[in-house]
C-alpha positions, 0 to 999 in steps of 0.5 A: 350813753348810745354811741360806739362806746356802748357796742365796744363794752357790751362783751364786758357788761355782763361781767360789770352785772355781777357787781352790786349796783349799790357799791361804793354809792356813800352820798347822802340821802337825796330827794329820791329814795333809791340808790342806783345813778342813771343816765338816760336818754330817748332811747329808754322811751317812756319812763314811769318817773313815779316808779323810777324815783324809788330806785333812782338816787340821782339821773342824768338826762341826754339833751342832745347828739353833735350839731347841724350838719353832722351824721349823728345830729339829733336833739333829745325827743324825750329832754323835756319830758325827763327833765320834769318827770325827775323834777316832780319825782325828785329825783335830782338831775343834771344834763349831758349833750354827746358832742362831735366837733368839727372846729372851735366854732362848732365847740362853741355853737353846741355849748350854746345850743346846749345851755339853751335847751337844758332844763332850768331845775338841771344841776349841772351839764356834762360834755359827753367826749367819746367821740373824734370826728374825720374833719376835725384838724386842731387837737381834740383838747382845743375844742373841749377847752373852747366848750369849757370857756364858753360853758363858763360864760353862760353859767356858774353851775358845775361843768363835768367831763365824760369819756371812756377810759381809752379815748380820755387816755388816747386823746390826753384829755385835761379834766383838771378844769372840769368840776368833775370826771366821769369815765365809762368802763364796762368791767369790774375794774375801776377806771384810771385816767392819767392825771385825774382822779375818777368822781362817777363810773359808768360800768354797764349799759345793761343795767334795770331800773323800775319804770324804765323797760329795756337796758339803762347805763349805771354808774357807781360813785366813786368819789362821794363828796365831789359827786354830791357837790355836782347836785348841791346847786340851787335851782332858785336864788333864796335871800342870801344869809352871810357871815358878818364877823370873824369873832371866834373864827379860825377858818373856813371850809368850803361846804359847796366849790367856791370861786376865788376872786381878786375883787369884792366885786365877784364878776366872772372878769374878777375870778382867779380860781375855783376850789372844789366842796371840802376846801379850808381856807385861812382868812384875815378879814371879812368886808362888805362890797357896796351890794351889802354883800360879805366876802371873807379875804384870804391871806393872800388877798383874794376873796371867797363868799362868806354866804351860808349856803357855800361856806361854813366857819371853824 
C-alpha cells in the first residue's frame, strides 16, 4: 500500500526479498494459476491481467485514500479497470480503501463511499488503518468500530482489518470483530499483534509480479483456512440447496463463517454472533422458516443456516 508505512520498511524489504514468495502459501488452488498474493493500486499503472493471472493466486485492489477534505484524499484511477482485468483473468479479489478519520461521521461516510465504489465481483473489503490523523479527538478504536458497524449494515461479505504491526500495537487495535487480520512487516520475521492471530502478511513493497512493471506489495498466507474463506463468497446467489433431515447427523461443520441467530428469520436484527470457516456445531433440531427456507438449531436454541454452499454434516 502507498503510505508511510511503505517509506519506514523499504530498509527491511531487501531482507524480507530473500524469502521465497511462495512460503507458507497452502490454499487450494484458485481460478488463477500463480501463487503469489497482491495488493495493488494506481500506482502499478497499467497491468497485463492476462499475464499477472499466471503468477497471481489472489489480488487485492485499492479503491480509495481518506475522504473529501483530507490531505491524502484520492479515489483509485485504476479501481475499475483492476477489478474487471482480475475478473476476466480469474484472478479472484477483494478490495481496501486506506482510511484517514477525523471523527465518527468521517468513519461512517468512507465505509459508505467505500462499499459504493467497490466492484460487485469483489470478495471482501478491508480497512486499511495505518494511519492517525492531527484533528482526530476520540480513540482510533472509535471510529474503526464505527466502520465496522456501518460495513455490516450494508453487507454480509467478510470484513478484514490491516495495519502495521507497530500502529496495530500502538493503537490497541481490536480485530476480534473483523473476519480477518492482515499485518504489514517488512522482515523476515513473522508479525505479532497482541490479541489476535495474524491470517495475511505483507513483508515486502519490492515484490515483482508478471504484467506489472515496477515494485508490488506481496503477502504470505499465514493462516491458509481463514485466508480462503475471505474469497469463498459468491458474487451471484445460485438457488440455495438445504439440508432437510437430521437423519444420521451427528454434527455440523461450518465449511464457510456462518452467523448465528436468535431467529428462523435471519435479519441483520436477529444476529447474535458470527463463527469463522471450521466451526463444528452440535445441533438438536432442524425447522423451516415460513420462506421455505432450513436452519439447523443449536443446543442452545440459536440457529445456523442449513444451506450447502455454508455447512456440511457428520
Amino acid at each position: 500500500m502507498q503510505s508511510k508505512l511503505h517509506k519506514l520498511g523499504a530498509g527491511l524489504a531487501a531482507l524480507a526479498a530473500v524469502v521465497a514468495v511462495g512460503v507458507g502459501l497452502n490454499t487450494t488452488t484458485a481460478s488463477a494459476s500463480g501463487k503469489k498474493v497482491a495488493d495493488i493500486s494506481q500506482y502499478q499503472g497499467n497491468i497485463n491481467w492476462k499475464k499477472a493471472s499466471k503468477d497471481l493466486k489472489y489480488a487485492i485492489i485499492r479503491v480509495q485514500h481518506g475522504s473529501k477534505g483530507d490531505a491524502g484524499y484520492m479515489v483509485d484511477s485504476k479501481r475499475n479497470v483492476n477489478a474487471k482485468g482480475a475478473y476476466k483473468y480469474g484472478v479472484p479479489f477483494g478490495q481496501y480503501m486506506f482510511a484517514e478519520f477525523t471523527s465518527v461521521k468521517d468513519a461512517q461516510k468512507e465505509a459508505k463511499d467505500f462499499y459504493k465504489r467497490s466492484n460487485s465481483h469483489t470478495k471482501f473489503y478491508v480497512l486499511d488503518e495505518e494511519k492517525r490523523m492531527p484533528s482526530a479527538k476520540g480513540k482510533e478504536q472509535t471510529y474503526v468500530n464505527a466502520w465496522l458497524k456501518t460495513m455490516r449494515s450494508l453487507t454480509d461479505k467478510p470484513l478484514i482489518m490491516y495495519a502495521g504491526e507497530y500502529y496495530a500495537n500502538a493503537h490497541k487495535l481490536n480485530f476480534s470483530k473483523f473476519d480477518g487480520t492482515w499485518i504489514a512487516k517488512y522482515s523476515s520475521v513473522k508479525p505479532k499483534v497482541s490479541g489476535t492471530s495474524v491470517d495475511l502478511w505483507q513483508y515486502t513493497s519490492s515484490g515483482r509480479v508478471s504484467g506489472i512493471s515496477g515494485n508490488v506489495d506481496l503477502n504470505k498466507v499465514l493462516d491458509g483456512k481463514t485466508v480462503k474463506s475471505w474469497f469463498a463468497s459468491k458474487t451471484s446467489h445460485a438457488k440455495a440447496s438445504y439440508y432437510n433431515s437430521l437423519n444420521g447427523v451427528t454434527g455440523v461443520k461450518g465449511d464457510k463463517a456462518v452467523y448465528e441467530y436468535k431467529s428462523t428469520s435471519f435479519a441483520k436484527k436477529n444476529r447474535v454472533k458470527k463463527f469463522k470457516a471450521g466451526q463444528n456445531f452440535k445441533v438438536k433440531a432442524i425447522v423451516k422458516n415460513g420462506k421455505n427456507a432450513y436452519r439447523f438449531q443449536l443446543m442452545n436454541g440459536k440457529y445456523i443456516t442449513a444451506n450447502q454452499a455454508y455447512v456440511s454434516t457428520y
